[in-house]
C-alpha positions in Angstrom: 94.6 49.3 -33.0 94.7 50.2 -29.4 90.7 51.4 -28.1 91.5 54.4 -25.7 89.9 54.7 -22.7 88.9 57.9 -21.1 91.2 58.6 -18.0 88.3 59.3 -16.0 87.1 56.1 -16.1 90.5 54.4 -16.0 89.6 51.6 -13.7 88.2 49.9 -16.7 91.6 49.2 -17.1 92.2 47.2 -14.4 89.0 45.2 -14.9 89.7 44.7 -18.6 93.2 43.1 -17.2 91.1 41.3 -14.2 89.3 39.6 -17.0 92.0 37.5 -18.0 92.6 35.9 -15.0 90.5 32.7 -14.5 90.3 30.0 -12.1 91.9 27.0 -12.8 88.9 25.0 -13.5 87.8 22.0 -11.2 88.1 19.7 -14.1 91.3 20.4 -15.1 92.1 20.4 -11.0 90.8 17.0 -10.8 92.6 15.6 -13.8 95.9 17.0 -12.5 94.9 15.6 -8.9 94.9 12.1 -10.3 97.9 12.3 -12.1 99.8 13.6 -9.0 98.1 10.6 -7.0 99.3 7.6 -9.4 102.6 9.4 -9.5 103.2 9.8 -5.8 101.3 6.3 -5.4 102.9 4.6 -8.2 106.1 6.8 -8.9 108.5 6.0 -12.2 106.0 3.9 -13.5 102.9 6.4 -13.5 105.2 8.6 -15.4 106.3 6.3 -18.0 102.5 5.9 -18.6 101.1 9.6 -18.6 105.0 10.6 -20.6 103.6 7.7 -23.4 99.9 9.0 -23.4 100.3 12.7 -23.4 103.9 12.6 -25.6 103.7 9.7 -27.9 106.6 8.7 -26.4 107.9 5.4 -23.8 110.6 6.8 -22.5 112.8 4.0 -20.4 115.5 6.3 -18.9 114.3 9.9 -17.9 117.9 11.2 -16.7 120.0 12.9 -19.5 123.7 11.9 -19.7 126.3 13.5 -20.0 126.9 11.8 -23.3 123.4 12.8 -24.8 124.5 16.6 -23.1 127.4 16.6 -25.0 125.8 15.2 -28.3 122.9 18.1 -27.9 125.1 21.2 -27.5 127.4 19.9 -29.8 124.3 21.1 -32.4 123.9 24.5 -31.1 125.2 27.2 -32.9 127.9 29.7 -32.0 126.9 33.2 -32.4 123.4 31.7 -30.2 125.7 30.5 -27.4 128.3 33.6 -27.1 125.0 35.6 -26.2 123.7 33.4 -23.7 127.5 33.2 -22.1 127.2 37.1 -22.2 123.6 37.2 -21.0 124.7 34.8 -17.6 127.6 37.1 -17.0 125.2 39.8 -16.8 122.3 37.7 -14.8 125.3 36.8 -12.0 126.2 40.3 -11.9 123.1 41.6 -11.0 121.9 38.8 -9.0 125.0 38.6 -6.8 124.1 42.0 -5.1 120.8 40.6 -4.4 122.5 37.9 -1.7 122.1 39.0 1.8 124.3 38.2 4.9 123.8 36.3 8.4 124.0 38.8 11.2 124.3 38.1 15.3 123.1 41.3 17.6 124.8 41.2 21.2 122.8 42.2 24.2 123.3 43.0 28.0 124.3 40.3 30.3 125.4 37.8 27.9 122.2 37.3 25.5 122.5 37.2 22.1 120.2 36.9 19.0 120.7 36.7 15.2 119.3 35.2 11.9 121.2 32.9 9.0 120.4 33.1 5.5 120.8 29.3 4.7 119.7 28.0 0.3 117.7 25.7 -0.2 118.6 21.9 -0.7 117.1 21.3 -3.8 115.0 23.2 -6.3 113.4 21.9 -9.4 113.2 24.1 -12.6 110.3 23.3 -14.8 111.2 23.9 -18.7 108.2 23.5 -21.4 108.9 21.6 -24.8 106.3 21.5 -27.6 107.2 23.4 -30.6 108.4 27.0 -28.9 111.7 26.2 -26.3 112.9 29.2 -24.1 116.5 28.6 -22.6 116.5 31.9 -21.4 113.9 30.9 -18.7 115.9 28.1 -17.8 119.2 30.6 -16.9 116.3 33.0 -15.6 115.1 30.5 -13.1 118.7 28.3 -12.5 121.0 31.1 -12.3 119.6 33.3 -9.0 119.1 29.3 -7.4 123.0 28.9 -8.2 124.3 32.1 -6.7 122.0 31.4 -3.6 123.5 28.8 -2.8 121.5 25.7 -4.0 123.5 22.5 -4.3 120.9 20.7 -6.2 119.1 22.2 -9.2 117.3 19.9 -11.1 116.0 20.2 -14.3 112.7 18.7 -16.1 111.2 19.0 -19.9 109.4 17.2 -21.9 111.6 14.9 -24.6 110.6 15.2 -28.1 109.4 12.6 -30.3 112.6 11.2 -30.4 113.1 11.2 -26.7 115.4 14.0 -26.9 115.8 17.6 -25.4 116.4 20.4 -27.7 120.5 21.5 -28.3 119.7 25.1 -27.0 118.0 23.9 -23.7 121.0 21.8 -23.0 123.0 24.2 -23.7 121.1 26.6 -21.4 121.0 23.9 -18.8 125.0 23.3 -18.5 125.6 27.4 -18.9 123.1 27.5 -15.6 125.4 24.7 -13.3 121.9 22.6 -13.5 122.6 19.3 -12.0 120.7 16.4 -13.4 118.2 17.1 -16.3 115.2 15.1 -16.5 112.8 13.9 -20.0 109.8 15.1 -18.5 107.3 16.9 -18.9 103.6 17.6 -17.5 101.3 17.4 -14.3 103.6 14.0 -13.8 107.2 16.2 -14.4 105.6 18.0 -11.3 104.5 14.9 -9.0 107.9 13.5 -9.3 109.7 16.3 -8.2 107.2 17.0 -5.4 107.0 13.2 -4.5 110.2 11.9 -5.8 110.4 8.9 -7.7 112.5 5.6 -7.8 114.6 7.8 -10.2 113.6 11.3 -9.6 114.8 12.8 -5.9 112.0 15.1 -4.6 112.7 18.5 -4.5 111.7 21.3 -1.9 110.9 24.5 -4.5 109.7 24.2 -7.7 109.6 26.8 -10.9 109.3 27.7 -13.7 106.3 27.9 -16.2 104.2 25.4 -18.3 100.9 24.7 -19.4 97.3 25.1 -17.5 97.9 21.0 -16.1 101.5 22.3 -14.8 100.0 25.2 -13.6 97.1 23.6 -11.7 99.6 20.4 -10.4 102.0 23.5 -9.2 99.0 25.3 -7.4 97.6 21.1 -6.1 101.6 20.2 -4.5 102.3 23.9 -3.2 102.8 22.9 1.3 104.6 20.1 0.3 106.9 21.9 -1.6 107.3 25.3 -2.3 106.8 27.2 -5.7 107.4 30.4 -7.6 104.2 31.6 -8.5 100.6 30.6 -11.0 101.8 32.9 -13.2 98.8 34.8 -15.8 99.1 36.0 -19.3 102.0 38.9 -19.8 101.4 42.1 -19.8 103.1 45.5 -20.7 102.3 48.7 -20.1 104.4 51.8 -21.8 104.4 55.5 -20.5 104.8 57.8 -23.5 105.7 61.6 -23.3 105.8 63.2 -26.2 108.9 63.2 -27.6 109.0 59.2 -27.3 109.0 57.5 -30.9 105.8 56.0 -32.6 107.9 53.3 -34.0 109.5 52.1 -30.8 106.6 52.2 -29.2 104.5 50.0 -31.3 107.3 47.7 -31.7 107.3 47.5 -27.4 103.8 46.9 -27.6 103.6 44.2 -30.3 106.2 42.2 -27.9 103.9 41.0 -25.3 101.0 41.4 -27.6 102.8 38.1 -29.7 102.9 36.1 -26.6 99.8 35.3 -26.2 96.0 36.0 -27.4 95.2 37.0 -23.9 98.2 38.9 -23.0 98.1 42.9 -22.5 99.6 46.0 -24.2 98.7 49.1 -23.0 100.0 52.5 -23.6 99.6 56.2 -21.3 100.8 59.0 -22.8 100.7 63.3 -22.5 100.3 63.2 -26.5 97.4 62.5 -28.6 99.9 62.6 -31.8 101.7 60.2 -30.2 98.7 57.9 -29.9 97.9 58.3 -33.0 100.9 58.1 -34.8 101.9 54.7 -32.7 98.3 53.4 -33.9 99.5 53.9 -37.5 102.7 52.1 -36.8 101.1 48.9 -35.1 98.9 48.2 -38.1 102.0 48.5 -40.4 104.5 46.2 -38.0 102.0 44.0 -37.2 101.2 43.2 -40.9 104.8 41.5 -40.9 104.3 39.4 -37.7 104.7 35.3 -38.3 102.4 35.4 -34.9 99.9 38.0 -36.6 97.3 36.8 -35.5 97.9 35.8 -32.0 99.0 40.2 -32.0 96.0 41.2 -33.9 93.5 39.3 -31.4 95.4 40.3 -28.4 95.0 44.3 -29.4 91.5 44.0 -30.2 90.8 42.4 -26.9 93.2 43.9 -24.7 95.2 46.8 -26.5 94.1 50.0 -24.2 95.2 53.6 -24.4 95.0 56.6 -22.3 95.6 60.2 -23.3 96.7 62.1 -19.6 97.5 65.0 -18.9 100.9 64.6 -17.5 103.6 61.9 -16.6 102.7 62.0 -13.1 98.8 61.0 -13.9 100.1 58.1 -16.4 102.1 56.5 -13.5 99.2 57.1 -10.7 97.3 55.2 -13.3 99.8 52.1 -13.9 100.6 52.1 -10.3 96.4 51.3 -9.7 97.2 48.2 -12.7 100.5 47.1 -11.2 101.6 45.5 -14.9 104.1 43.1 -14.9 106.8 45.5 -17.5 106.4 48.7 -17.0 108.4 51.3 -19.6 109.0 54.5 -18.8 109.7 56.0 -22.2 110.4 59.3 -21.4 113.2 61.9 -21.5 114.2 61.6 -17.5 113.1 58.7 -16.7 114.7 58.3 -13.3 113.0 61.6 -12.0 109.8 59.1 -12.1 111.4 56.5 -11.2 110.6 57.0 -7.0 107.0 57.8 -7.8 106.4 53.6 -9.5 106.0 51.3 -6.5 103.8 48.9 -8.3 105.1 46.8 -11.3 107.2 43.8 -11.9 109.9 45.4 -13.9 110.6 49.1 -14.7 112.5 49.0 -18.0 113.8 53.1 -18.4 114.5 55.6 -21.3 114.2 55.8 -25.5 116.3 52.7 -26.1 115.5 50.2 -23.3 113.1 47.9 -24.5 111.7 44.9 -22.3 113.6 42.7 -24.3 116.8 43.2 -23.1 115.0 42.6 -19.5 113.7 39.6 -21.3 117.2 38.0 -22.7 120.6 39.8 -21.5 120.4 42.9 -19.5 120.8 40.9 -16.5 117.4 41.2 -14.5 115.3 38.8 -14.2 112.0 38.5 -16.6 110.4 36.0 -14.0 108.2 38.5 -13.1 104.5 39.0 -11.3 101.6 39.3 -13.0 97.5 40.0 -12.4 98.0 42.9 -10.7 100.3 41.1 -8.2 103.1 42.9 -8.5 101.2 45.0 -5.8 102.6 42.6 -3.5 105.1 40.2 -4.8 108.8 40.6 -6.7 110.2 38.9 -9.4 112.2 35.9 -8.9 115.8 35.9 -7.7 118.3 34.7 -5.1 115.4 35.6 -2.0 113.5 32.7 -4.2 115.7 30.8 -2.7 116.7 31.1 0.4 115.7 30.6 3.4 115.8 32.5 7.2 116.5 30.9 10.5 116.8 32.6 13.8 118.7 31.8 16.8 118.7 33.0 20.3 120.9 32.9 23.7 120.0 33.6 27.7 121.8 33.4 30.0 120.9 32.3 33.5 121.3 36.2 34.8 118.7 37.5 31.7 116.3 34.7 32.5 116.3 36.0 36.2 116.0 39.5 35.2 113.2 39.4 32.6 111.8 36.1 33.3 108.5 37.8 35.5 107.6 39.6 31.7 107.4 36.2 29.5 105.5 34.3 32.3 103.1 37.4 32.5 102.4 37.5 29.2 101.9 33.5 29.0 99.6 33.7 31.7 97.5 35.6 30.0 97.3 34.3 27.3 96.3 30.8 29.4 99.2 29.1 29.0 100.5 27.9 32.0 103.0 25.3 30.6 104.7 28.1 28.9 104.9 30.2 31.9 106.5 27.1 34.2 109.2 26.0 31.0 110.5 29.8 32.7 109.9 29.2 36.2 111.5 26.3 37.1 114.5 27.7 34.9 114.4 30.8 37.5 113.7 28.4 41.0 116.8 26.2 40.1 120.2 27.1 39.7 121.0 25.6 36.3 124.2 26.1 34.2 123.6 27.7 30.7 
């Protein structure tokens, strides 16, 4: 099931994953372009047209009530929402040591200098409808804007047929202190939160994922607002000794592998048996599958394995791919742990599957992907936030280092920057 690669050609790898990522086309640019320009032209009523023509649906009032709130969790069922109350408490847990503090540094003759850590305003969380609904994106993307701070976190998804929003969304919505919740869905959902509306506020960040049109209005608004990321197909790769189990394994694999025709599963380990053995169990769980053949095409295009010769080549390897889960099945995991420095999330050890990471372990499966893990982190309270600096002279420190910033502004032909000092330093001013 899985076509091995021969480690010393390994960078096939990376280019097998490379091949996944395309452009977003300049048709589907354009098309999102013109929504975004009736909508930010043309606001609420642009978005009652594109809602009717792409949903089937003419929605009069986009904002859910608390009535309709009530009505919709009032459907959900128990056991579901005692696991999503467990799975905030661990997301707050974990995403509470994550906030950072304002600090002020004191200097000689009176200066001082410092930075605050102030939330965002306002951030918009973008939640996709259509047949599959994920509320555990929406506490994944609310939940790290909540404990930063945010006093406005807005929802938007697309209402059914009925012009409705599904029970376990709501419920995810309320669990998540989301403020106002929004019928909407699409490029449109995107334009009103970056342009506001007559109904819709604008928004200053916007996340969460949706469809190639979301992703390519996200990419089109991103400098007037900001956003999370253009997220590309998921991805897992699995580092095997040999005393990790076949069946787990497989079962880790075949996880991503149902996601998505074009997402990844790939697997390193020291033991050919192992290989083997897990290529015997993804044919038999995969058989079972509802989504078999989503699996069975993503294996056969992107299902890669790699016998090495020890742990340390298997994460040299995955640190060159940067994948978006890592799992580090082995028996000490945390004596690799130092050596990974590229990869969204590092799930560790026999029994920790990515889906805990995924639903209720508490971080966050917002993660990078492409390879970009090599540079960016997964989404959490530093999302959103943002850093301001402030600074203090006095009179006495402008006189004593005042010569050094008109030097430097000279030089660099600036001569208004240089005289903003030296008039402060020819006149006796008070602070």
């Amino acid at each position: 099931m899985l076509s091995e690669i021969q480690k010393d050609n390994s960078k096939q790898l990376y280019e097998y994953l490379m091949s996944r990522t395309q452009e977003i086309s300049n048709e589907i640019l354009q098309t999102a372009n013109t929504i975004l320009t009736d909508v930010r032209t043309h606001g609420d009523a642009a978005c009652r047209k594109y809602t009717k023509q792409f949903d089937g649906i003419d929605m009069e009032t986009w904002k859910v009530s608390q009535q309709e709130l009530d009505e919709a969790i009032a459907q959900c069922d128990p056991a579901f929402c005692e696991a999503m109350e467990k799975a905030k408490a661990n997301l707050v847990y974990f995403h509470k040591a994550q906030r950072q503090q304002s600090y002020i540094l004191q200097k000689e003759m009176g200066v001082y200098l410092g930075q605050r850590v102030l939330p965002l305003e306002s951030v918009g969380i973008y939640v996709p409808g259509g047949r599959a609904q994920y509320p555990s994106s929406v506490l994944m993307n609310a939940i790290p804007a909540h404990v930063a701070g945010v006093k406005r976190i807005v929802m938007v998804t697309p209402p059914d047929k009925q012009g409705k929003i599904h029970p376990n969304i709501a419920f995810a919505a309320r669990l998540a202190n989301v403020t106002d919740i929004y019928k909407i869905g699409g490029a449109q959902a995107i334009g009103a939160l970056a342009y506001g509306t007559e109904t819709i506020p604008a928004v200053d960040k916007i996340v969460g994922p949706g469809n190639i049109f979301v992703a390519a209005a996200k990419k089109l608004v991103f400098g007037k607002v900001d956003i999370d990321m253009i997220a590309g197909p998921s991805e897992i790769l699995v580092v095997a000794d040999q005393q990790a189990d076949p069946v787990y394994l497989a079962a880790d694999l075949l996880s991503q592998a149902e996601h998505d025709p074009m997402a990844s599963a790939i697997l390193l380990t020291t033991s050919r048996q192992v290989l083997e053995k897990t290529n015997q169990e993804l044919a038999k769980q995969s058989a079972v599958l509802p989504k078999r053949a989503i699996v069975e095409e993503s294996l056969k295009n992107y299902g890669k394995s790699i016998v090495c010769d020890s742990i340390e080549e298997c994460i040299e390897i995955a640190n060159a791919i940067a994948p978006e889960h890592l799992e580090l099945m082995v028996a000490d995991p945390m004596k690799y742990l130092g050596q990974v420095v590229n990869a969204g999330s590092v799930f560790m050890g026999y029994y920790t599957c990515e889906s805990i990471g995924d639903y209720f372990g508490g971080t966050n499966h917002v993660l990078p992907t492409s390879g970009t893990a090599r540079f960016s982190s997964a989404l959490g309270v530093d999302s959103f936030i943002k850093k301001s600096c402030f600074l203090h002279y006095t009179k006495e420190a402008l006189d004593a280092y005042g010569h050094h910033i008109m030097s430097m502004a000279e030089q660099e032909q600036l001569r208004a920057h240089a005289n903003a000092v030296k008039v402060r330093m020819d006149h006796d001013q008070r602070d």
